[in-house]
N, C-alpha and C positions, 0 to 999 in steps of 0.2 A: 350364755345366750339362751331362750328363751322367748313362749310364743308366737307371735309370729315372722320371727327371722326364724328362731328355730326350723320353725315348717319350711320360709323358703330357704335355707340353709341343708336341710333335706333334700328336698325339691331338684337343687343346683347339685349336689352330688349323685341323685338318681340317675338324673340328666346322662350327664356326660356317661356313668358307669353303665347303663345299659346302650347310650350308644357305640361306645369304646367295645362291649359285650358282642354286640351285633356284628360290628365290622371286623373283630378277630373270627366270630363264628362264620362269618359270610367267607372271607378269604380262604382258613384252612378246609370248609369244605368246598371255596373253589379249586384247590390246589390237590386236594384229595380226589376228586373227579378229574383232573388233569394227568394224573400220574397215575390214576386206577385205570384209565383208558388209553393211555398214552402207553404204559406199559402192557398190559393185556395186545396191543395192535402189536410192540416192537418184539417183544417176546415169544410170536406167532412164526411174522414175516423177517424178522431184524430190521434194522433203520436205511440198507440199504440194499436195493437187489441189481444183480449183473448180468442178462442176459443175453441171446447172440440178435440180431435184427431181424426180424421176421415178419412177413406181410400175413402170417395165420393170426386171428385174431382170436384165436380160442386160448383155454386153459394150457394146453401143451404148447411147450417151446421147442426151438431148433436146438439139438445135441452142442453143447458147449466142452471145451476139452479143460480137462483139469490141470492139464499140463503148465499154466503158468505161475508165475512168481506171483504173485497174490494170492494165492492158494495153496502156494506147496510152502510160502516163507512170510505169511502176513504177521509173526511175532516181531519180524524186522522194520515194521513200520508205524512209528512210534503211537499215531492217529488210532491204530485196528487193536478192538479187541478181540475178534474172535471172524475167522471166516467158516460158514458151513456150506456143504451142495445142498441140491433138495431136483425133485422133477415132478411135474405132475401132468394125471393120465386121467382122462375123464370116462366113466364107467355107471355102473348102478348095480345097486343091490337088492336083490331078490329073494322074500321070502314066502312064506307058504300064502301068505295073505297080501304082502302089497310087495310094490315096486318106488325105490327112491333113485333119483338120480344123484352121482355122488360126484369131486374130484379127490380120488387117490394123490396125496402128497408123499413120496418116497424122501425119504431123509437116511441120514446112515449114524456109525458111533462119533462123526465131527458135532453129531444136532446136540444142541446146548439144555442139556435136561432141566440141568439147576433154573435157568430163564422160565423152562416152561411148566417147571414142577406146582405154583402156585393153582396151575388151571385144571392140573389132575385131580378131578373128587372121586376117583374109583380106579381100586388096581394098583398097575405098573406100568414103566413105560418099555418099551419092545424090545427085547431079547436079541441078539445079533450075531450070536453063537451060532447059529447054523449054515455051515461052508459054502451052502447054496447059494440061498437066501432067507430070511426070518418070514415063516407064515403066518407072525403075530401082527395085530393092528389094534388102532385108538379111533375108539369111534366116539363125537361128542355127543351131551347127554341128549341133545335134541333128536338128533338121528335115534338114537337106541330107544326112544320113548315111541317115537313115532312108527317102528317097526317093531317096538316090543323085543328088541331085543337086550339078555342079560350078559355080564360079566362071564368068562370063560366059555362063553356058546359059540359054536361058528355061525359064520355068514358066508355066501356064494355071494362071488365080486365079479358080475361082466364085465369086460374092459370092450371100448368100442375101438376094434380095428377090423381090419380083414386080412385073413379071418377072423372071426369076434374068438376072445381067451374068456377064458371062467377057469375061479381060484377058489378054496373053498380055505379061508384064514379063519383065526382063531381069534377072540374079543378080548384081550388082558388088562386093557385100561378105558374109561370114560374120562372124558376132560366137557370142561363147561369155561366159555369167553364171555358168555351172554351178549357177542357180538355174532348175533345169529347171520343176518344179513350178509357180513361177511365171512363168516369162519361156520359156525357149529351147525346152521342148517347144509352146508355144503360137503367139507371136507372129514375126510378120516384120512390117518396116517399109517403109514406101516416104513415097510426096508425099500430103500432107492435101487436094490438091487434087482427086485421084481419087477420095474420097468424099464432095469437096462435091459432084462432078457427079453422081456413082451416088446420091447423097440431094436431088439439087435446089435444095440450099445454094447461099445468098450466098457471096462469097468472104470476106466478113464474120462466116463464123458457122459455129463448130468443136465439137468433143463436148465440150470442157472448156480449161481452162488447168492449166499445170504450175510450181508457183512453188518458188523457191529464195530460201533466207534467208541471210542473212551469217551467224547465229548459232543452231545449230539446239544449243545448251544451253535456248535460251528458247522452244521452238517450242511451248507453250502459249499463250504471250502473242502470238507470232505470228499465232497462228490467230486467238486472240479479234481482233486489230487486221484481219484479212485480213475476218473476218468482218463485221465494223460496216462495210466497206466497200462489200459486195457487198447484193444488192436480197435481198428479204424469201423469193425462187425461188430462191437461189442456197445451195447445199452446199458447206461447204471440212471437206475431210477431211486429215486426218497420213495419210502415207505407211504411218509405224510403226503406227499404229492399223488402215491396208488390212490391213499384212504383221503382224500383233502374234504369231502364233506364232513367228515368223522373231524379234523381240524380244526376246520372254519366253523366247527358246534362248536369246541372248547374255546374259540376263540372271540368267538361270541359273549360265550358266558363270563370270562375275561372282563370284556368290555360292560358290558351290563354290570357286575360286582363291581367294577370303578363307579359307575354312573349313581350304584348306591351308596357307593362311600362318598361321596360328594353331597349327594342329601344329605345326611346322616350327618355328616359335618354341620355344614347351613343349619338343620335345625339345633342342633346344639350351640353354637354360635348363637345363633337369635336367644335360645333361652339364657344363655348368659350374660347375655347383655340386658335381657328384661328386668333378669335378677338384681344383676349390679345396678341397675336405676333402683329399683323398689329398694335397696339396702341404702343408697344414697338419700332416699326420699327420707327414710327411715330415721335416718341417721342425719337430717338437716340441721337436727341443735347443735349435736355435737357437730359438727363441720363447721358451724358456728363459732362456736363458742375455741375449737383449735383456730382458727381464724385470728379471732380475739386478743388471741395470747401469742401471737405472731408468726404463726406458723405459714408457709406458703402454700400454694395450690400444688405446687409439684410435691411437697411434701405430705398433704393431704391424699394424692393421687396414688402416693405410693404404699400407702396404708392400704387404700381398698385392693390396689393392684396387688397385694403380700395379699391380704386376707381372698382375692379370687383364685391366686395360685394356691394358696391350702386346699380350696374347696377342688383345685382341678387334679390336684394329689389325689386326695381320699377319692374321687370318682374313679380317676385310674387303677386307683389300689382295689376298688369295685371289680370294675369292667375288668379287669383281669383274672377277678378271683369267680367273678359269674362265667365268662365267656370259656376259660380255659376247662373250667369244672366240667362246665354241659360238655365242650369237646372232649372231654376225658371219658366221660360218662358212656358218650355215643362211640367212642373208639374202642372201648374197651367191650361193654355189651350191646351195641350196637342199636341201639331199642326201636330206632327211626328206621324201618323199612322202603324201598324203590321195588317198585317192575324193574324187573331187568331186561323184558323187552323194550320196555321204553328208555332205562337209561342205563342199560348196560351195565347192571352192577343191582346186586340184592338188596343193599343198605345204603346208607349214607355217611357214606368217606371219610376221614377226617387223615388230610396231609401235614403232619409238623412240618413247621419254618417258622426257626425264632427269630431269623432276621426280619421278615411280615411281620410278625407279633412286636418286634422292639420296635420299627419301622411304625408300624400304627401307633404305637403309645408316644414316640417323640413329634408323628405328626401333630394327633390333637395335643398334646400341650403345647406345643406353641403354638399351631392357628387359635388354640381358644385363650392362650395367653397373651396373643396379640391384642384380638378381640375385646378382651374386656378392657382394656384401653381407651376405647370410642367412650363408653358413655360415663369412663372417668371425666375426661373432659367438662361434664355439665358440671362438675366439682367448682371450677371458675366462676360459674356464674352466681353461685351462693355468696349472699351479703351477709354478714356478719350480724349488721345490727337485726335484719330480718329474719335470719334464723333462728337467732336466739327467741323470738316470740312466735315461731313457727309454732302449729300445733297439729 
């Protein structure tokens, strides 16, 4: 084949292969920012939290007792993977030059390091060794930039009560969420045991619990079962429901990457149907002339309909070897940079799912192998005798 079928013979495989290219690249970095931010949130707070009812609407909650079975035996329910305590005390931090207001998140050795080790870029995470309690804390990089403060340094922690407490802990880790809003311009962490003492707390009895499920497709049903659990005082809230702006963004962009695969589609469809006319046009004598020699229309039809499904092979054989490359590229070196105040993340994501990726490549072969079907059809309408002197 040769001139100008060759070119649109070309043409018809760019097509589809850069579109096929686009909508694997558009997907895995939808799904890459789903699971960069989805995880960074659940990894924080866990997917579900349990606290007692309280009409204070501040950072600090009503003392909850640890004493029940979801706490002392959550391996027995098949749903939980992991429950932890946590409590928080709102305070600020004082140095020679400024003042930041902070909340103190106390957590103890139940908090789930491996979950949160992804967000530590400086240090260690706190020590708990000490019978007291650990004078060690994590402060994120926001805060330490903004006070100037380093690694191993101390800092003086007001706590606001009355009497007001001051603590003077030691820095052993930095962590960055680039969910400032939420997490890094606010909180530092330390031992939940410093505010059972600054509150007069049992060591029995924490602001809340932090639960993780094995299956968070089903974290309705979760909750309802977390719920029937817990006493008639007791609140269990989704995470997603705390953070639901933070949700209804990914949930957004969700919908927006459909809206683009759908164009995406549409104009690859159109261009192959253009094509398969122009090849048709092209190809009048011979349609002619098999005609002639007795050949039918549906026999005819299914020539060009073979010869447009090779053409939507090698595009696919493309669009997968462009589209996966560039994700390979940017997963691997990252090259494509983000604000992480703007989107919560330094670079640009890239989530594997080869069921998406199969998922896309059986879509467009058959919408676009339906497709060129339509303008088979004009196939009928060629006369034999007038083909053959077509020119």
């Amino acid at each position: 084949m040769g001139g100008f079928s060759a070119t649109i013979y070309r043409i018809a495989i760019a097509s589809i292969g850069v579109g096929l290219a686009v909508m694997i690249i558009s997907f895995l970095i939808m799904i890459g920012f789903q699971e960069t931010v989805t995880n960074k949130i659940y990894n924080f707070s866990a997917h579900m939290i349990v606290t007692k009812y309280t009409s204070n609407d501040t950072f600090e909650e009503a003392p909850l007792s640890l004493n029940n079975d979801l706490y002392q035996n959550y391996a027995s329910y098949d749903f939980i993977d992991h429950v932890q305590e946590y409590s928080h005390k709102a305070g600020l931090i004082k140095t020679e030059n400024e003042v930041l207001g902070i909340i103190f998140k106390g957590v103890s050795t139940r908090f789930d390091t491996v979950r949160f080790e992804p967000s530590l870029v400086e240090g260690r995470f706190i020590n708990f060794d000490d019978p007291s309690y650990s004078k060690e804390v994590l402060l994120s990089k926001e805060i330490a930039n903004k006070l100037n403060l380093k690694l191993n340094e101390d800092v003086i922690v007001h706590f606001f009560q009355n009497p007001p407490r001051v603590r003077r802990l030691k820095i052993v880790g930095i962590y960055e969420t680039n969910l400032s809003e939420y997490y890094d311009n606010k909180f530092i962490i330390g031992d939940i045991r410093l505010i059972q003492r600054l509150n007069n707390w049992a060591d029995s009895v924490a602001g809340g619990m932090e639960i993780f499920v094995k299956d968070t497709r089903n974290m309705d049903e979760a909750e309802a079962r977390v719920l029937r659990l817990m006493n008639y005082d007791m609140a269990v809230q989704k995470v997603s429901d705390k953070y639901i702006q933070v949700f209804d963004w990914l949930h957004l962009i969700s919908r927006q990457v459909n809206i683009f695969l759908t164009i995406i589609l549409l104009v690859v469809c159109v261009n192959m149907i253009s094509i398969i006319l122009i090849l048709i046009m092209e190809r009048t004598q011979m349609i002619g002339l098999l005609k002639a020699f007795g050949s039918t229309n549906r026999m005819v039809r299914r020539i060009f309909s073979y010869h447009g499904i090779g053409i939507i092979a090698r595009g696919l054989l493309l669009g997968n070897v462009l589209g996966l490359g560039l994700c390979l590229i940017q997963y691997f070196f990252k090259i494509i940079p983000l604000n992480p105040k703007d989107y919560y993340m330094s670079f640009v994501p890239i989530g594997w799912n080869w069921e998406i990726v199969v998922f896309l490549n059986v879509l467009t072969l058959v919408v676009v192998a339906l497709i060129i079907l339509i303008p088979t059809l004009a196939i009928s309408r060629v006369e034999p005798i007038k083909s053959i002197r077509f020119d």
